[in-house]
PDBQT receptor file of N, H, CA, C and O in Angstrom, charges set to zero:
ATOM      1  N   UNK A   1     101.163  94.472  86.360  1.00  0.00    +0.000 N 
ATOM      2  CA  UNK A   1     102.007  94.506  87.547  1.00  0.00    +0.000 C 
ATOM      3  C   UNK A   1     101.182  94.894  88.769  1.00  0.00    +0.000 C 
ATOM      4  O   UNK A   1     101.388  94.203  89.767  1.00  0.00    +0.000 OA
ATOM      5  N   UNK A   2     100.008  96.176  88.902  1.00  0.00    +0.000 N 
ATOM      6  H   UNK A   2      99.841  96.736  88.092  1.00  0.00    +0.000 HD
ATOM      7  CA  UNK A   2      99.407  96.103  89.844  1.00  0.00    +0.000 C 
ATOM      8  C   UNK A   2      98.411  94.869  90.047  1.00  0.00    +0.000 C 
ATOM      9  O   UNK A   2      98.089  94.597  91.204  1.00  0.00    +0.000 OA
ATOM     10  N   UNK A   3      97.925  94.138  89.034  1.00  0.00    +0.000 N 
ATOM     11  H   UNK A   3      98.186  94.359  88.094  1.00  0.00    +0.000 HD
ATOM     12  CA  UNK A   3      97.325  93.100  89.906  1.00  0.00    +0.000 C 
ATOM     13  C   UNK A   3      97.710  92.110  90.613  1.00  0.00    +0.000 C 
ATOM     14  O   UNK A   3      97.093  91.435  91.437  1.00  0.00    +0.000 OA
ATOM     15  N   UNK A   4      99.369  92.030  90.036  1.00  0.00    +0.000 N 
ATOM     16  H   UNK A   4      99.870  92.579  89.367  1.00  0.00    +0.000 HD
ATOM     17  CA  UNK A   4      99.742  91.310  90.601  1.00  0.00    +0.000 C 
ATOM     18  C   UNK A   4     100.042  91.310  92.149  1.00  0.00    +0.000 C 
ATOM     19  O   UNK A   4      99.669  90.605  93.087  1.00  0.00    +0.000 OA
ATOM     20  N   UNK A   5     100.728  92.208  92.042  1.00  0.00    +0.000 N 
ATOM     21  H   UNK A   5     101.031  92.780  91.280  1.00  0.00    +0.000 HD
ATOM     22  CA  UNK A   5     101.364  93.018  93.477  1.00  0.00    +0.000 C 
ATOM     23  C   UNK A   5      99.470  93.114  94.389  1.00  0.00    +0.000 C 
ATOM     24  O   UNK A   5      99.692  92.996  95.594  1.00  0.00    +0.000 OA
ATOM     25  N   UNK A   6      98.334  93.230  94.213  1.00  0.00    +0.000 N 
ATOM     26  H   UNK A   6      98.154  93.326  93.234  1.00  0.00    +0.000 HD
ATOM     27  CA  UNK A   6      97.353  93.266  95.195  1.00  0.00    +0.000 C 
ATOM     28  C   UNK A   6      96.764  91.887  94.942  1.00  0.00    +0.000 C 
ATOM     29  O   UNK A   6      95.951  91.439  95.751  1.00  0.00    +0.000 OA
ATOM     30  N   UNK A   7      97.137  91.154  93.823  1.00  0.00    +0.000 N 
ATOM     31  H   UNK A   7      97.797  91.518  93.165  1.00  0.00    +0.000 HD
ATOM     32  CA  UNK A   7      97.145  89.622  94.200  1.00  0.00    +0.000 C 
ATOM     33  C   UNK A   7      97.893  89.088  95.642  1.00  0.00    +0.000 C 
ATOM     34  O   UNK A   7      97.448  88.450  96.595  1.00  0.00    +0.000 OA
ATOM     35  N   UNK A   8      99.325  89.690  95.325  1.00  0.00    +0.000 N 
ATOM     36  H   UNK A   8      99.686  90.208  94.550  1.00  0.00    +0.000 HD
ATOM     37  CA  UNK A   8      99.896  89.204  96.293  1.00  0.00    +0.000 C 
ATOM     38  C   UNK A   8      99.804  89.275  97.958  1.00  0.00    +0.000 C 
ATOM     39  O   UNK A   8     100.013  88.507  98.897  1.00  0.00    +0.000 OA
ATOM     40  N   UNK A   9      99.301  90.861  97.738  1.00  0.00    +0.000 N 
ATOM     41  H   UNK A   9      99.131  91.485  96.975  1.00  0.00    +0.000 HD
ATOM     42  CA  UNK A   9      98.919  91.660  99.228  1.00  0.00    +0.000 C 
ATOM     43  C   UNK A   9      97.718  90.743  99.747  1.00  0.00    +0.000 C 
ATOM     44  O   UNK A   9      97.814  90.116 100.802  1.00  0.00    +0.000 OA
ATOM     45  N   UNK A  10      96.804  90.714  99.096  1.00  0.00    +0.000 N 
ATOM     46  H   UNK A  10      96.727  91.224  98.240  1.00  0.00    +0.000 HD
ATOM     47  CA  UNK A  10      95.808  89.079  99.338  1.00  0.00    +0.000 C 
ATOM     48  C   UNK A  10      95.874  88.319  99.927  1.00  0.00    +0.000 C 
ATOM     49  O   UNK A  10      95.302  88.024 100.977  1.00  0.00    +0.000 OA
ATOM     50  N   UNK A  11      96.811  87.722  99.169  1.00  0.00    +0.000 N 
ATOM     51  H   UNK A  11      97.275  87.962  98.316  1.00  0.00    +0.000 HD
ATOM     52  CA  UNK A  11      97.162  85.977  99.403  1.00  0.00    +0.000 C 
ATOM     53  C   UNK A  11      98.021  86.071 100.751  1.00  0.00    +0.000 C 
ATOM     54  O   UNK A  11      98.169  85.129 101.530  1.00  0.00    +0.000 OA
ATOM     55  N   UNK A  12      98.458  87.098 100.877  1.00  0.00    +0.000 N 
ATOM     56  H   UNK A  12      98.338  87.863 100.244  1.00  0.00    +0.000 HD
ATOM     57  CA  UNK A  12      99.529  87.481 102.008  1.00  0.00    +0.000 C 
ATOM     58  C   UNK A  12      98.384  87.252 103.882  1.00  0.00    +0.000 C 
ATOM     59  O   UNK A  12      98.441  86.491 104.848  1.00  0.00    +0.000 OA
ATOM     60  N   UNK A  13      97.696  88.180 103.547  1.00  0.00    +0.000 N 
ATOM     61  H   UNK A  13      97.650  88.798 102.763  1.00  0.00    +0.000 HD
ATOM     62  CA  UNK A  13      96.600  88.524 104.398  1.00  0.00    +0.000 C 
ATOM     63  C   UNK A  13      96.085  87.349 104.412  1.00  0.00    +0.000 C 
ATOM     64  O   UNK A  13      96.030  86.915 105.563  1.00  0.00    +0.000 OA
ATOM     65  N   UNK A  14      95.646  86.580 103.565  1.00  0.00    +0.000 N 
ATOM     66  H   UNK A  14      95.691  86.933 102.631  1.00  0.00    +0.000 HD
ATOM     67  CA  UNK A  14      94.824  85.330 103.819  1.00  0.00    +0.000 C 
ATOM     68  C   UNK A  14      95.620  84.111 104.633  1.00  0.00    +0.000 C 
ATOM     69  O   UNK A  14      95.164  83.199 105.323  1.00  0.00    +0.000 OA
ATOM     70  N   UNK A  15      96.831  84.417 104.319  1.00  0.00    +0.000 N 
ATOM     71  H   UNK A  15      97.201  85.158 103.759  1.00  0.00    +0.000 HD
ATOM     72  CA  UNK A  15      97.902  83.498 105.195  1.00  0.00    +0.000 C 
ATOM     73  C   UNK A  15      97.951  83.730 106.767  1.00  0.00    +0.000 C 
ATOM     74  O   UNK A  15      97.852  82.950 107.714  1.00  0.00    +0.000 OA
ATOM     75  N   UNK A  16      98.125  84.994 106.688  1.00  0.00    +0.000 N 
ATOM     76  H   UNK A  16      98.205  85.628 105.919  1.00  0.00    +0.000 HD
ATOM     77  CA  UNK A  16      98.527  85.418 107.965  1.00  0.00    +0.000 C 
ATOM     78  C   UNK A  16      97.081  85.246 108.782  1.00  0.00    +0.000 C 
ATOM     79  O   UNK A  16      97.212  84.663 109.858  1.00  0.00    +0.000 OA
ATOM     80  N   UNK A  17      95.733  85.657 108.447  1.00  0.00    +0.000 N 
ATOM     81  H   UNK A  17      95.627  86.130 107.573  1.00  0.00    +0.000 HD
ATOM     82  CA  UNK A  17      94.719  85.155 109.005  1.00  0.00    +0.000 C 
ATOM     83  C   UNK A  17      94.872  83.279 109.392  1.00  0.00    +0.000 C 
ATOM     84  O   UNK A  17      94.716  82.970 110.574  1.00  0.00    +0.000 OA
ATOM     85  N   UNK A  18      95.101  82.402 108.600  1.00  0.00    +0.000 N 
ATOM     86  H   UNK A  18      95.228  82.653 107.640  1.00  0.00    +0.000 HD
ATOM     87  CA  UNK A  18      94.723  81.555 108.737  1.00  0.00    +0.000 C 
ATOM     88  C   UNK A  18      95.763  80.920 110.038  1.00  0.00    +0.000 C 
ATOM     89  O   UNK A  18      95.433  80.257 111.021  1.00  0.00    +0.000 OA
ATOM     90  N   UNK A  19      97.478  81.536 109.498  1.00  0.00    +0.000 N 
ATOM     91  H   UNK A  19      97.745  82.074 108.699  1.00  0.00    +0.000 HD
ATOM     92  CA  UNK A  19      98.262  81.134 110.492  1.00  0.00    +0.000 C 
ATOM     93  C   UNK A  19      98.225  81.954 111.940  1.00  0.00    +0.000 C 
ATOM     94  O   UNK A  19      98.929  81.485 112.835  1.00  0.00    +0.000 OA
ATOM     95  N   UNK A  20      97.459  83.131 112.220  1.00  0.00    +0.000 N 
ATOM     96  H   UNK A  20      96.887  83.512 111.494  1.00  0.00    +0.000 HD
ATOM     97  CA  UNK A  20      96.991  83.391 113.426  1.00  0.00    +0.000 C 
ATOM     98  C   UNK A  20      96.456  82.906 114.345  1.00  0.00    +0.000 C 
ATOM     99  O   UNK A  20      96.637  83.026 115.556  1.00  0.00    +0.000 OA
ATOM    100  N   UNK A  21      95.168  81.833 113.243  1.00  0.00    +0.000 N 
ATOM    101  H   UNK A  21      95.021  81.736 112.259  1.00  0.00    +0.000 HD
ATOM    102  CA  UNK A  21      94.274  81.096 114.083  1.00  0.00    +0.000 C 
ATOM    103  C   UNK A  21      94.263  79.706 113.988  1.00  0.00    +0.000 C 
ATOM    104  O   UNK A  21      93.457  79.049 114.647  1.00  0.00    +0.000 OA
ATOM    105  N   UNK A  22      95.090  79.177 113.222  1.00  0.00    +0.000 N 
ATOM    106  H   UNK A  22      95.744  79.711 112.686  1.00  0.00    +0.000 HD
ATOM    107  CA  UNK A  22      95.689  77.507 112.666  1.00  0.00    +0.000 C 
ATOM    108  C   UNK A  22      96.760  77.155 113.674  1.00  0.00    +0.000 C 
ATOM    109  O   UNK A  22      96.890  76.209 114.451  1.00  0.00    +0.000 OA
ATOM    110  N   UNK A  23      97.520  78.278 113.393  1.00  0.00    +0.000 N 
ATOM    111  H   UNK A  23      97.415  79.047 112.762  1.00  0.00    +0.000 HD
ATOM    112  CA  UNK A  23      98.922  77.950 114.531  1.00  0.00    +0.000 C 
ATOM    113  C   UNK A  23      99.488  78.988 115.178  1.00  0.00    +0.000 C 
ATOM    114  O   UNK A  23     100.472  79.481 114.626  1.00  0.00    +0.000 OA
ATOM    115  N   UNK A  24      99.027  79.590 116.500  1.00  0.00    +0.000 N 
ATOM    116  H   UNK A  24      98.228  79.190 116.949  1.00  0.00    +0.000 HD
ATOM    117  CA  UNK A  24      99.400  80.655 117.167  1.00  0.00    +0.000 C 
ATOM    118  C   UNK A  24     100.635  80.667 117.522  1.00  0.00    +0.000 C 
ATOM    119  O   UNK A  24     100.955  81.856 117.501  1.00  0.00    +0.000 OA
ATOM    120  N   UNK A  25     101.415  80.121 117.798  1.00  0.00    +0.000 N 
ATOM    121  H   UNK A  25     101.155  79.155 117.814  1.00  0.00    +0.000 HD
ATOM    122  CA  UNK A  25     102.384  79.624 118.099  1.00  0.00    +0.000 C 
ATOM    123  C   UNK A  25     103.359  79.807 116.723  1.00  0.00    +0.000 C 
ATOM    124  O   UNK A  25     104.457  79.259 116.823  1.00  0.00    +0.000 OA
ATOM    125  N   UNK A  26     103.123  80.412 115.633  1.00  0.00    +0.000 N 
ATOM    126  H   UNK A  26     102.231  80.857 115.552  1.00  0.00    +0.000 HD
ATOM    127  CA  UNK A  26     104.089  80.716 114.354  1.00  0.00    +0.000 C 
ATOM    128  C   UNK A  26     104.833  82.098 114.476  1.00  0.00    +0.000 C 
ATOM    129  O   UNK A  26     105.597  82.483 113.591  1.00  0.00    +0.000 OA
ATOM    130  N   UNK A  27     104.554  82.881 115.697  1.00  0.00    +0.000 N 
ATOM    131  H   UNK A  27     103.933  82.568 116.416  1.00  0.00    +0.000 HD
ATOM    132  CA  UNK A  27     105.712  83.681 116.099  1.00  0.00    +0.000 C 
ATOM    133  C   UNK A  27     105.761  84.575 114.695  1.00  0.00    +0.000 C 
ATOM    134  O   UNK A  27     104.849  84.523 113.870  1.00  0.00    +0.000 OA
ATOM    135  N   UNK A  28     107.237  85.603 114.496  1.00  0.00    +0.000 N 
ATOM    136  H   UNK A  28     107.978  85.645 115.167  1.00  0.00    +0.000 HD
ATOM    137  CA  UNK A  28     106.891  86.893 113.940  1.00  0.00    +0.000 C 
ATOM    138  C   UNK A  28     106.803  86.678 112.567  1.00  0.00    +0.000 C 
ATOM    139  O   UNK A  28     106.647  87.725 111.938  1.00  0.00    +0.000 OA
ATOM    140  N   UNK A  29     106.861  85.506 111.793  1.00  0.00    +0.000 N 
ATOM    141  H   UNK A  29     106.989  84.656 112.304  1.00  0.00    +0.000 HD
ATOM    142  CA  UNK A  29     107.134  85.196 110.479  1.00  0.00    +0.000 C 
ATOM    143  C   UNK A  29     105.311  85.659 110.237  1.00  0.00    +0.000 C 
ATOM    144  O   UNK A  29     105.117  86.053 109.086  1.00  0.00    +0.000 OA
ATOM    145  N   UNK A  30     104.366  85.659 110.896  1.00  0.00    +0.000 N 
ATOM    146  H   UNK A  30     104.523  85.340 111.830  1.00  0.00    +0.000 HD
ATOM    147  CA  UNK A  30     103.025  85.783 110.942  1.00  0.00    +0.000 C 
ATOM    148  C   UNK A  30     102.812  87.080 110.429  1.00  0.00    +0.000 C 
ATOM    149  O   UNK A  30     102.168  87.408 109.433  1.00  0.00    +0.000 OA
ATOM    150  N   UNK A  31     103.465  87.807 111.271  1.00  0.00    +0.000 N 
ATOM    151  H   UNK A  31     103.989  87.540 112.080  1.00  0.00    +0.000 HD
ATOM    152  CA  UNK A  31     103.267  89.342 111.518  1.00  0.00    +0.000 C 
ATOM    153  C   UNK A  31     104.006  90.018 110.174  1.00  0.00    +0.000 C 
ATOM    154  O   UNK A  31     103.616  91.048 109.624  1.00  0.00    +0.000 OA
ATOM    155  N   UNK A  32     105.124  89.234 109.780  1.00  0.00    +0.000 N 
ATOM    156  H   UNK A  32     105.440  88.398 110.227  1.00  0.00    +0.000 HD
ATOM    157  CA  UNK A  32     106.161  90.117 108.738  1.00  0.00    +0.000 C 
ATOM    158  C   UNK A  32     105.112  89.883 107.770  1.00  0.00    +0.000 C 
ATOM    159  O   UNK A  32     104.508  90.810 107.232  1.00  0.00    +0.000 OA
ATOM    160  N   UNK A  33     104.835  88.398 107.489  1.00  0.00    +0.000 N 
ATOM    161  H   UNK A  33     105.327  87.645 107.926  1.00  0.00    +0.000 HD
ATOM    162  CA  UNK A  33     103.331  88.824 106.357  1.00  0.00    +0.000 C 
ATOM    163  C   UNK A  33     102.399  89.804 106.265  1.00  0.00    +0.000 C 
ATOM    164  O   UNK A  33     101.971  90.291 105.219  1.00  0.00    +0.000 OA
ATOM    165  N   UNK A  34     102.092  90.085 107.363  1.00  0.00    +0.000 N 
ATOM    166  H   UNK A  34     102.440  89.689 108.213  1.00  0.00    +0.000 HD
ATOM    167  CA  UNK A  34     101.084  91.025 107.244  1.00  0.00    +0.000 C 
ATOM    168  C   UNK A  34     101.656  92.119 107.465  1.00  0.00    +0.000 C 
ATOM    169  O   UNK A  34     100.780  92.946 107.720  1.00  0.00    +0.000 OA
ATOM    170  N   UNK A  35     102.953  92.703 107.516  1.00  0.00    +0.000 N 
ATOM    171  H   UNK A  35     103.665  92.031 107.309  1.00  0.00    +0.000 HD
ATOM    172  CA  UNK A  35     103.544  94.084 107.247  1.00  0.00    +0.000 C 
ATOM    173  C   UNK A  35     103.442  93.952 105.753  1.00  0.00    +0.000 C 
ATOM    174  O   UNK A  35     102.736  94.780 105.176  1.00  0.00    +0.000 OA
ATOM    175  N   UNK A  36     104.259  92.703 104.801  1.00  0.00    +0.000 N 
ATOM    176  H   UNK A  36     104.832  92.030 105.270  1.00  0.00    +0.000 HD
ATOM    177  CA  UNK A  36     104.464  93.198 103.964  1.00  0.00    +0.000 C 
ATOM    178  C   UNK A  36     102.975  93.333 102.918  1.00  0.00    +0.000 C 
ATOM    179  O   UNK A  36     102.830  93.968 101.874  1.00  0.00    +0.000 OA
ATOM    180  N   UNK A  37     101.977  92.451 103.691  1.00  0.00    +0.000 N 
ATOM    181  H   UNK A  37     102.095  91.935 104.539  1.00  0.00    +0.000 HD
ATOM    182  CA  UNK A  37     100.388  92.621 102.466  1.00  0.00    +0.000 C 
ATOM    183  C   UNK A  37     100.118  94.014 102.331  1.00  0.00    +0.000 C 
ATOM    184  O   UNK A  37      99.720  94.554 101.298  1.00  0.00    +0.000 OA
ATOM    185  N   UNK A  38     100.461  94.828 103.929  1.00  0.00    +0.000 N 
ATOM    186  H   UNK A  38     100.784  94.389 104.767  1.00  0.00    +0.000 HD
ATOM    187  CA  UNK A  38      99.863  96.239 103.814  1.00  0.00    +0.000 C 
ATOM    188  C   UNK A  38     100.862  97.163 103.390  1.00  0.00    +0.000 C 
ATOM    189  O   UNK A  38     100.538  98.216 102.841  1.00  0.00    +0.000 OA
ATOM    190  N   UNK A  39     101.484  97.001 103.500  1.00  0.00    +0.000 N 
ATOM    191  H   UNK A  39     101.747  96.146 103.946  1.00  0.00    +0.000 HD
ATOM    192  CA  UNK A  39     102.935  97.793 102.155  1.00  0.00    +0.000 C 
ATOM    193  C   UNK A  39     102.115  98.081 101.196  1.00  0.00    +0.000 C 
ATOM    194  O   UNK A  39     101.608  99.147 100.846  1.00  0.00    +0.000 OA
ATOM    195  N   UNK A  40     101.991  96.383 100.572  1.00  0.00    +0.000 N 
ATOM    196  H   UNK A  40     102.403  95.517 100.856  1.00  0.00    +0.000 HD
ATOM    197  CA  UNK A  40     101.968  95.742  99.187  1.00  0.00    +0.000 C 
ATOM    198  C   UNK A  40     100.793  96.778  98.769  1.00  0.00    +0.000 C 
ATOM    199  O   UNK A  40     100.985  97.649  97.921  1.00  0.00    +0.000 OA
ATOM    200  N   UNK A  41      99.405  96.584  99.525  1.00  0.00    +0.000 N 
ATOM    201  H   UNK A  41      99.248  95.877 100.215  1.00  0.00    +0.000 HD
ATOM    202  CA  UNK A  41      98.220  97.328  98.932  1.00  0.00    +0.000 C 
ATOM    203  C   UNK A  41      98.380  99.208  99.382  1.00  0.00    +0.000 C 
ATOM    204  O   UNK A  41      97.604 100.019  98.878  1.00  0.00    +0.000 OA
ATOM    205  N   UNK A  42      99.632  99.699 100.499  1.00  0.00    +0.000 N 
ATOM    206  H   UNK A  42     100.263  99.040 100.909  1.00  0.00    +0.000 HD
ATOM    207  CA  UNK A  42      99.626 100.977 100.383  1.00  0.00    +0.000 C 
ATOM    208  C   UNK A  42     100.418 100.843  99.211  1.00  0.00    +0.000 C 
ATOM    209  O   UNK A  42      99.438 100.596  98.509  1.00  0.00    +0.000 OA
ATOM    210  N   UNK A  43     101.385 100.796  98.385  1.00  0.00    +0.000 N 
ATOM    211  H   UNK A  43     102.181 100.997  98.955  1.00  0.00    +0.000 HD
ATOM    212  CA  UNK A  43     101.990 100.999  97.554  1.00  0.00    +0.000 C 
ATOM    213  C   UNK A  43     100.852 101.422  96.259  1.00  0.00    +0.000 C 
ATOM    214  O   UNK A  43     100.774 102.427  95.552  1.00  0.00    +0.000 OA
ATOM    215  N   UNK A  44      99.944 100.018  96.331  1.00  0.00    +0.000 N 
ATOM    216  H   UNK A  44     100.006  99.202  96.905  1.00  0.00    +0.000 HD
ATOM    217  CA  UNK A  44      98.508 100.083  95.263  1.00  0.00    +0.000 C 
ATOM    218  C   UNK A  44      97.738 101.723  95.462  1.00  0.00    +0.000 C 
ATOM    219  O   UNK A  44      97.224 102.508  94.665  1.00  0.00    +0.000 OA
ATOM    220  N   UNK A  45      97.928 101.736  96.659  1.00  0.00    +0.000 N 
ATOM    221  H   UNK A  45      98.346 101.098  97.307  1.00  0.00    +0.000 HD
ATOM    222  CA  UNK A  45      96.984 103.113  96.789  1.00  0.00    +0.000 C 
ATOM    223  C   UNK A  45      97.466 103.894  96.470  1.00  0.00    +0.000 C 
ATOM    224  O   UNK A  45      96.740 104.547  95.721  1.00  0.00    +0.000 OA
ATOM    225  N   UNK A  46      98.545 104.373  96.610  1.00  0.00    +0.000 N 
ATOM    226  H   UNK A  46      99.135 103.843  97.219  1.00  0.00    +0.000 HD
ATOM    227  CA  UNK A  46      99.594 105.689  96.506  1.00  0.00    +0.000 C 
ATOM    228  C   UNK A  46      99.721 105.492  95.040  1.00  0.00    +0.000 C 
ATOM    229  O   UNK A  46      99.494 106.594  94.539  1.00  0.00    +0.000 OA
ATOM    230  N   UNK A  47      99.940 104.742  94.234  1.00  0.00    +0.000 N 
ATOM    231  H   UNK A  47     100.125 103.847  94.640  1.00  0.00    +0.000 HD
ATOM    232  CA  UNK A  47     100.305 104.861  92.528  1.00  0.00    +0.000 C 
ATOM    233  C   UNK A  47      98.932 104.788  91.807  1.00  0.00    +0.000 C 
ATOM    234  O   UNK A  47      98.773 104.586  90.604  1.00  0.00    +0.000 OA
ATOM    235  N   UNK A  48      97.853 105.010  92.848  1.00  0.00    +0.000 N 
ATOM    236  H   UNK A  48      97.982 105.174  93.826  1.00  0.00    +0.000 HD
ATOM    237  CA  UNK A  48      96.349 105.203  92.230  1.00  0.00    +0.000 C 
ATOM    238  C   UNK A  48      96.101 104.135  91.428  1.00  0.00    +0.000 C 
ATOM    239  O   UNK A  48      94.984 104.280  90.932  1.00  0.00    +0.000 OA
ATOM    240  N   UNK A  49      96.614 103.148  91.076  1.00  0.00    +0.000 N 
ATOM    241  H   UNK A  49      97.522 103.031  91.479  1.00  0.00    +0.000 HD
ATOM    242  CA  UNK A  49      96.062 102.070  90.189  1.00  0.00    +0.000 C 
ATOM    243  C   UNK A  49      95.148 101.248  90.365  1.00  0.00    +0.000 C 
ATOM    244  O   UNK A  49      94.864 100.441  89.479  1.00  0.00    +0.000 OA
TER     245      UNK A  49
């Protein structure tokens, strides 16, 4: 389950990079990704796994 969940925080971040600079113009759906990648990997940190 944690790899999954910092799989996901990943893939999250890698999106939101690409749609920052692919399509600026993608407004807050950009940004909610990248709230939820860094959740995703504080959650990883805090349960020490």
């Amino acid at each position: 389950m944690g790899n999954l969940l910092y799989l996901i925080a990943v893939v999250l971040i890698i999106i939101w990079i690409l749609g920052a600079f692919v399509s600026p113009f993608g407004g807050g759906l950009i940004h909610i990704l990248l709230v939820i990648a860094i959740i995703a990997i504080l959650l990883r940190v805090i349960r020490g796994a």
